[in-house]
VEXLUMRO-347298 format. One record per residue (C-alpha): residue number from 1; residue in three letters; x, y, z. Coordinates in steps of 0.25 Angstrom, whole numbers, plus 5000, padded with zeros to 4 digits. Example, Ala and Ser with C-alpha at 12.3 -4.5 7.8 and 13.67 -1.06 7.14 Angstrom:
BEGIN
+-----+-----+------+------+------+
|   k |   r |    u |    v |    w |
+-----+-----+------+------+------+
|   1 | ALA | 5049 | 4982 | 5031 |
|   2 | SER | 5055 | 4996 | 5029 |
+-----+-----+------+------+------+
This chain:
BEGIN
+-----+-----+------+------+------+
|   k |   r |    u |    v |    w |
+-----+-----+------+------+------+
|   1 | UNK | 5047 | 4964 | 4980 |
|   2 | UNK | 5038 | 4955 | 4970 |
|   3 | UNK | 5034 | 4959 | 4956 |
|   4 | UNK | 5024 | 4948 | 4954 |
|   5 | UNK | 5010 | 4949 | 4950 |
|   6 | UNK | 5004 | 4955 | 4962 |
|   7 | UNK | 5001 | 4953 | 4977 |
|   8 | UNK | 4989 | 4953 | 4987 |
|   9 | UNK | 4986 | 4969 | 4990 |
|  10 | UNK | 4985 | 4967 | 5004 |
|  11 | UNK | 4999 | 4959 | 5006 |
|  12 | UNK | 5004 | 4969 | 4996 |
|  13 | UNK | 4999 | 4981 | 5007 |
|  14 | UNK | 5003 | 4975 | 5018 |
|  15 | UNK | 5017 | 4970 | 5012 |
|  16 | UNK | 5020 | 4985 | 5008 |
|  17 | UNK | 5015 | 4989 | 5023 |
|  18 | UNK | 5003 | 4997 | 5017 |
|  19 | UNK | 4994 | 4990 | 5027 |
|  20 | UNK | 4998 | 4986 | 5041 |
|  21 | UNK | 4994 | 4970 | 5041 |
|  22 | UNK | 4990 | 4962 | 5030 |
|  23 | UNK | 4975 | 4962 | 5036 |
|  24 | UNK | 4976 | 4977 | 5034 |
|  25 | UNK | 4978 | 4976 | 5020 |
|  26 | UNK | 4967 | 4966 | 5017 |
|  27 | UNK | 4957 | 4977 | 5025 |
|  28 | UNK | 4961 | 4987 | 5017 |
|  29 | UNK | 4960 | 4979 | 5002 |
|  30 | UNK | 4947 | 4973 | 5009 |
|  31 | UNK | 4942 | 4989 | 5013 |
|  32 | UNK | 4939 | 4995 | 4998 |
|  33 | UNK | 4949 | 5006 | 4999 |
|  34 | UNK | 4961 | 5000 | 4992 |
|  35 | UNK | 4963 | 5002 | 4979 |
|  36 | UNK | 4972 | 4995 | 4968 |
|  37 | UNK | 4975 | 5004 | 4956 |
|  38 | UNK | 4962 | 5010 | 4960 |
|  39 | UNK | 4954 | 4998 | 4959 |
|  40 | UNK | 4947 | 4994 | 4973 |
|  41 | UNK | 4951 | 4984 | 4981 |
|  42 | UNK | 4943 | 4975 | 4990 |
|  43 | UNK | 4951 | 4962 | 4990 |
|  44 | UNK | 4966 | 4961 | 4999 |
|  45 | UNK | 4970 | 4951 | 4989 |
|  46 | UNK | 4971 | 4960 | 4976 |
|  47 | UNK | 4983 | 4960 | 4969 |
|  48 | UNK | 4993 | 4973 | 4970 |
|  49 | UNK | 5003 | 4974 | 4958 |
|  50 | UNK | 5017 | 4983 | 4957 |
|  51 | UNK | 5011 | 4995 | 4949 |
|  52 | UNK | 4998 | 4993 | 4956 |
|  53 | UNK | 4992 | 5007 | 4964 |
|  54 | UNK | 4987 | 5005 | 4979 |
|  55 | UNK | 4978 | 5016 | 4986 |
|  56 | UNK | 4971 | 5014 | 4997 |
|  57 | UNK | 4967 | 5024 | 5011 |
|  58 | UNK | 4974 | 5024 | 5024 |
|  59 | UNK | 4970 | 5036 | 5033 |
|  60 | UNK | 4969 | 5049 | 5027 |
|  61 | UNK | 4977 | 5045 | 5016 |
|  62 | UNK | 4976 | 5037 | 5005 |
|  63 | UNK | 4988 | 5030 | 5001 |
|  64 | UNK | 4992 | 5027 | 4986 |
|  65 | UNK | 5004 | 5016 | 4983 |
|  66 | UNK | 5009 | 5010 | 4969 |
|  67 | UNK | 5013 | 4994 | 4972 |
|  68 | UNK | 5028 | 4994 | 4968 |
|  69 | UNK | 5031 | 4980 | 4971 |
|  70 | UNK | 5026 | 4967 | 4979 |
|  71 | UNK | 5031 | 4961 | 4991 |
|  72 | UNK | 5030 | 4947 | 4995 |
|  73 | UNK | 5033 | 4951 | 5010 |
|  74 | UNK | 5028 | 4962 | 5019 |
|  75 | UNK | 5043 | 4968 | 5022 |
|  76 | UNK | 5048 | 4981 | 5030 |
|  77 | UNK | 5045 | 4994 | 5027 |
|  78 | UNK | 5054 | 4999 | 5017 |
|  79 | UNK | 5052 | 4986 | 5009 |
|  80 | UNK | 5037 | 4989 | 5009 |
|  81 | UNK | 5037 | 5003 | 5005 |
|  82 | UNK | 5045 | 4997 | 4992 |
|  83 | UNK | 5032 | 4991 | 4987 |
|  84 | UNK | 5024 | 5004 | 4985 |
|  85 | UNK | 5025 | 5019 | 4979 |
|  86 | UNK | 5017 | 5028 | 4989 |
|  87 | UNK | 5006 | 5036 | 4979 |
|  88 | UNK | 5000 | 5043 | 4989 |
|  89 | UNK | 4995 | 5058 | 4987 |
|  90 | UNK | 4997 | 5062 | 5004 |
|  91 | UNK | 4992 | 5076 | 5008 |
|  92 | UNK | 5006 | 5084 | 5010 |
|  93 | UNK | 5001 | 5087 | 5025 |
|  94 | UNK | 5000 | 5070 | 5025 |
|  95 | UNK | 5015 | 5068 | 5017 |
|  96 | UNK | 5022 | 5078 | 5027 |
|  97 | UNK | 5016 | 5070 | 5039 |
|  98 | UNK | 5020 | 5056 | 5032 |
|  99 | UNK | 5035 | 5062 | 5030 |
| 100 | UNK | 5036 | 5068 | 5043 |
| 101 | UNK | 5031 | 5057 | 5050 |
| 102 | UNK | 5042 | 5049 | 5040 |
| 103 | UNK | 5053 | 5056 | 5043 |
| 104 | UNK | 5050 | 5055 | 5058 |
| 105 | UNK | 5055 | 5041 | 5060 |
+-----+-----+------+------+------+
């Protein structure tokens, strides 16, 4: 993990597997419905900090990460999921169906 300044958003997406390609993460930066610590984004190369808040829709949910670290790789999974805190306020219905899904594999 990298502690530097900061790191492109949408690499920073796509390393932590928040978006499937690295195009997916620009159209989402590009869309209008990402924000960075609440402010807008419009731009994929904005910079993402440690500490920094990320919310942004997908679904019916809308999903809520802190940035705990940067990567300079797109690695597995487990190393992803190291890079961010899940903020995320899920319906109990939605949560239930997320751990039972979970717990089937």
């Amino acid at each position: 993990m990298v502690y530097g300044a900061g790191l492109r958003l949408d690499k920073w997406l796509w390393f932590a597997r928040l978006a499937k390609s690295r195009s997916a993460a620009q159209d989402l930066c590009e869309s209008r419905r990402l924000r960075i610590d609440g402010r807008v984004i419009d731009r994929a190369s904005a910079l993402v900090r440690a500490g920094s808040v990320l919310s942004f829709p997908r679904d019916d949910d809308v999903i809520v990460v802190r940035v705990e670290g940067l990567a300079d790789r797109r690695g597995p999974y487990e190393e992803a999921r190291h890079l961010y805190t899940d903020l995320s306020q899920r319906s109990p219905m939605r949560a239930q169906a997320l751990t039972t899904v979970s717990a089937s594999f």
